[in-house]
ZAMARGU-4260 file (C-alpha; in steps of 0.2 Angstrom, whole numbers, plus 5000, padded with zeros to 4 digits):
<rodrens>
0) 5428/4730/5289 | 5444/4739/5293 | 5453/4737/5309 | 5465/4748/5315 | 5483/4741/5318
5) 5497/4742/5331 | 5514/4739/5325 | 5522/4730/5339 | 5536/4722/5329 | 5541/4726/5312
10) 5557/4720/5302 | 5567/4736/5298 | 5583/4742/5297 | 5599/4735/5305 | 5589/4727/5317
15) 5583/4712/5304 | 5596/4696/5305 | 5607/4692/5294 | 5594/4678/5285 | 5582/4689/5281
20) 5579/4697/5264 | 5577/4712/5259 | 5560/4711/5255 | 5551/4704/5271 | 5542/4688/5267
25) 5533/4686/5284 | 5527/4698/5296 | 5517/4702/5311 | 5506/4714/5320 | 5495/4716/5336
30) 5480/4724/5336 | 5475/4737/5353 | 5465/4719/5357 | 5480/4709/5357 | 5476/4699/5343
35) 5492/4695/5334 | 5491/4695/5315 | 5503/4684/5304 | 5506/4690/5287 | 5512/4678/5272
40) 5518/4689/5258 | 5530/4682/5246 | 5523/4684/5229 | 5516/4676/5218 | 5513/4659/5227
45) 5521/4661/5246 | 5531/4647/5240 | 5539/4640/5257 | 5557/4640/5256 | 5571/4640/5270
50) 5570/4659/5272 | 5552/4661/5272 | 5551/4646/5286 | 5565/4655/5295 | 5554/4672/5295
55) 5538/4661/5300 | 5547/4654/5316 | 5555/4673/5320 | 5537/4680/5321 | 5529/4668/5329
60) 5541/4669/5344 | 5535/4689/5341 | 5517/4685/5348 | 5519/4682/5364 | 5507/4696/5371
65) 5494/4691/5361 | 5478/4680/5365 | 5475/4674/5348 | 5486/4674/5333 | 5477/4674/5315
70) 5487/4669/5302 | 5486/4676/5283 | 5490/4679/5267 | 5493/4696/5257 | 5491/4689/5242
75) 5472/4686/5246 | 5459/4682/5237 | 5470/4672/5224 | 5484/4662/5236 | 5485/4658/5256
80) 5502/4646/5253 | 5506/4634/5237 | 5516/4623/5247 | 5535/4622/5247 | 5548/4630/5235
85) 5547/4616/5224 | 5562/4629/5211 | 5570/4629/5230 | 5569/4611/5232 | 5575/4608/5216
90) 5592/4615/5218 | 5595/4604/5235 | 5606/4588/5238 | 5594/4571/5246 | 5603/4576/5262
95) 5597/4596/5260 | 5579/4592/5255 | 5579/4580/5270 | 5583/4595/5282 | 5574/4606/5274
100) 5558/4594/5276 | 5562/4593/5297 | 5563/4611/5296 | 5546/4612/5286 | 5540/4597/5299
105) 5547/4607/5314 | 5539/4624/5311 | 5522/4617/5310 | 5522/4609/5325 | 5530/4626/5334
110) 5514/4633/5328 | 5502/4619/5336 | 5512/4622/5352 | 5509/4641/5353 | 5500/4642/5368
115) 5485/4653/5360 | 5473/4650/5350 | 5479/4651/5330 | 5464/4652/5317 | 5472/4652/5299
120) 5460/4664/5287 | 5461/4654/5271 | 5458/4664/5253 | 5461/4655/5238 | 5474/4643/5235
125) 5481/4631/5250 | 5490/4616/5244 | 5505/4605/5249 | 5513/4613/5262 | 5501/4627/5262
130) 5489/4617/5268 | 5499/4609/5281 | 5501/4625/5289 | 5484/4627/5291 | 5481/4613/5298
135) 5493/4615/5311 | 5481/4629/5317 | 5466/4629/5331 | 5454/4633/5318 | 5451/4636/5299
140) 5440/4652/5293 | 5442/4648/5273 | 5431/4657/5258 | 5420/4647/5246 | 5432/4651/5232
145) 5446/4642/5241 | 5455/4627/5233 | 5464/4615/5247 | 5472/4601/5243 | 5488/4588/5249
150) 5494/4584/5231 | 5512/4576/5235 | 5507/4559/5227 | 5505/4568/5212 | 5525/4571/5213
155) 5530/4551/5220 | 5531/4561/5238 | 5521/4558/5252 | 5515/4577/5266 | 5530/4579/5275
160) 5522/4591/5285 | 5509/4585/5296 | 5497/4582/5283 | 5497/4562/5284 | 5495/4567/5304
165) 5485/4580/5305 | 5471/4578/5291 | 5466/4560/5297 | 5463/4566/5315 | 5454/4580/5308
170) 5441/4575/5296 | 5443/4555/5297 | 5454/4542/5291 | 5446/4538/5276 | 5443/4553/5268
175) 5461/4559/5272 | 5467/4542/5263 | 5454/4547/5247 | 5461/4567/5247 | 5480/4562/5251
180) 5479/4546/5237 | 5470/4555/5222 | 5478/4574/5224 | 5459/4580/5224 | 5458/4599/5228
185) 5441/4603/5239 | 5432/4620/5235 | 5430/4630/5250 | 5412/4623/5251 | 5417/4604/5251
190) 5429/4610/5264 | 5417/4615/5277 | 5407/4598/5272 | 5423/4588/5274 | 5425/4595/5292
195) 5440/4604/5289 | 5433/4621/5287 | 5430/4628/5304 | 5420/4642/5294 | 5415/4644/5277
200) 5414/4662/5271 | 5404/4668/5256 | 5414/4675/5242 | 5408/4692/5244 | 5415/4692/5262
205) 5432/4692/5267 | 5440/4677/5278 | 5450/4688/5286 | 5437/4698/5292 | 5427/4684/5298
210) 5442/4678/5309 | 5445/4697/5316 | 5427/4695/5323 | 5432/4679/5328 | 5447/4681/5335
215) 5439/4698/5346 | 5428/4686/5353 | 5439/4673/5360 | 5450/4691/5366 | 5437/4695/5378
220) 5438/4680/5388 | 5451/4675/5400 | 5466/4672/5393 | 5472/4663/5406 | 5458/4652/5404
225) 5460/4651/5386 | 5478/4645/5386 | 5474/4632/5400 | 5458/4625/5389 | 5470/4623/5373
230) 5482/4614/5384 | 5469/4602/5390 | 5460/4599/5374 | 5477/4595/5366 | 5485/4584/5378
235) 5467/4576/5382 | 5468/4571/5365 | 5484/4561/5366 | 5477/4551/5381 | 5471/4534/5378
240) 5458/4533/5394 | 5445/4544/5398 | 5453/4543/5417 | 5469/4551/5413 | 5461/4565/5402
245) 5450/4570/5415 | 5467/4571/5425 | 5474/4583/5410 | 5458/4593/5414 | 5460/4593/5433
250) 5477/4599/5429 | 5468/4613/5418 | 5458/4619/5431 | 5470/4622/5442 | 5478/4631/5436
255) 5463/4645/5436 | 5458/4643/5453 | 5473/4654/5461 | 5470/4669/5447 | 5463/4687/5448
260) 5453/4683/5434 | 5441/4671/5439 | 5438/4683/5453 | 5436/4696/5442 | 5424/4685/5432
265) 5413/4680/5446 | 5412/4698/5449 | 5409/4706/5435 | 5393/4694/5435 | 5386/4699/5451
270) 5387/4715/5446 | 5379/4715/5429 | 5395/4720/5420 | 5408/4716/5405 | 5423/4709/5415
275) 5439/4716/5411 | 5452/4701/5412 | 5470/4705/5414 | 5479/4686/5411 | 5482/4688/5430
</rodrens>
């Protein structure tokens, strides 16, 4: 399935700072839906080194007039992201690699924190890092032929991204420990039965399509409402009482009480119509 593109933010020229390369590694898009697309292309792996992490931060500040943001990879259907730069790494002082591991942490947890939903379209290879980054997203649309793993424990390191964080809280404590203490990779298939596949895809389709049609459909609904929802699922999550989620959740609705929107919602259903929401 095509899908025709609106450039709303393109590195070129002078315009491009100084730590960008010459060849892009990161970019984005919008679509005429506002759904922001996020492209990893740094052949042959999207190795994540400093500049590819300093590209991946200066788009994502790029989407804010999108409703939902899908992250992927050009190099699809043989690599989403092998992790970190490990020839980059090499090269760096204990003090460097430290840095460079907050900057790794850091930008993950920027991407959790966008405001909108993130669904990472997964298509081939996502290891280490790789798949630390997609875990820091909403949700996971991943191909059967897809190879996800955490295998730092095969190099005496431990995920410095999130992984230790995130996978646990996502498909269980025991199962992360079992995947993070053996280095196993999961096919796209034991992915979904693991629980950390949102979607599987067959082979013969294409993640990102699947996530287009995904993302569309979370674009027709009120953004506003969208944005409060992931706020109050995600800092529901970090309260230990059901008594002060439900306040996170009070807080949520709120804050679409006063909007044009729910007006136009309410609307748009007595008259038998598709609303047209405006984020207003």
């Amino acid at each position: 399935m095509m899908y025709s593109l609106r450039v709303t933010r393109l590195l070129a020229g002078n315009k491009r700072p100084r730590w960008f390369s010459s060849e892009p590694q990161v970019t984005s898009t919008l679509t005429s839906s506002q759904i922001g697309l996020i492209t990893l292309n740094h052949p042959p792996a999207n190795a994540m080194g400093r500049v590819f992490l300093q590209q991946l931060k200066h788009e994502m500040k790029s989407m804010e007039d999108a409703r939902c943001i899908i992250l992927h990879s050009a190099l699809a259907p043989k690599v989403f992201s092998a992790g970190a730069d490990l020839k980059e790494r090499a090269t760096m002082t204990m003090e460097e690699a430290e840095a460079f591991v907050v900057q790794l942490r850091t930008t993950m947890q920027e991407l959790s924190n966008l405001p909108v939903p993130v669904i990472a379209a997964i298509d081939g290879v996502a290891v280490g890092g790789g798949l630390e980054l997609a875990l820091a997203a909403d949700l996971r649309v991943v191909s059967a032929r897809s190879k996800v793993g955490l295998p730092e424990t095969s190099l005496a390191i431990v995920p410095g991204a999130g992984g230790t964080q995130r996978l646990p809280r996502l498909i269980g404590e025991g199962r992360a420990k079992e995947l993070i203490w053996t280095g196993r990779r999961l096919s796209g298939v034991e992915a979904a039965e693991y629980g950390l596949a949102t979607r599987l895809v067959d082979n013969e389709e294409s993640s990102l399509d699947t996530a287009m049609q995904l993302a569309e459909e979370i674009a027709k609904k009120g953004p506003v409402a969208i944005r409060a929802s992931k706020w109050a699922i995600q800092e529901g999550m970090k309260k230990v009482s059901m008594e002060n989620a439900l306040e996170v959740e009070r807080q949520a609705y709120a804050r679409v009480l006063p909007t044009n929107d729910r007006l136009e919602g309410l609307a748009a259903f007595r008259e038998g119509r598709t609303p047209n929401y405006r984020g207003e």
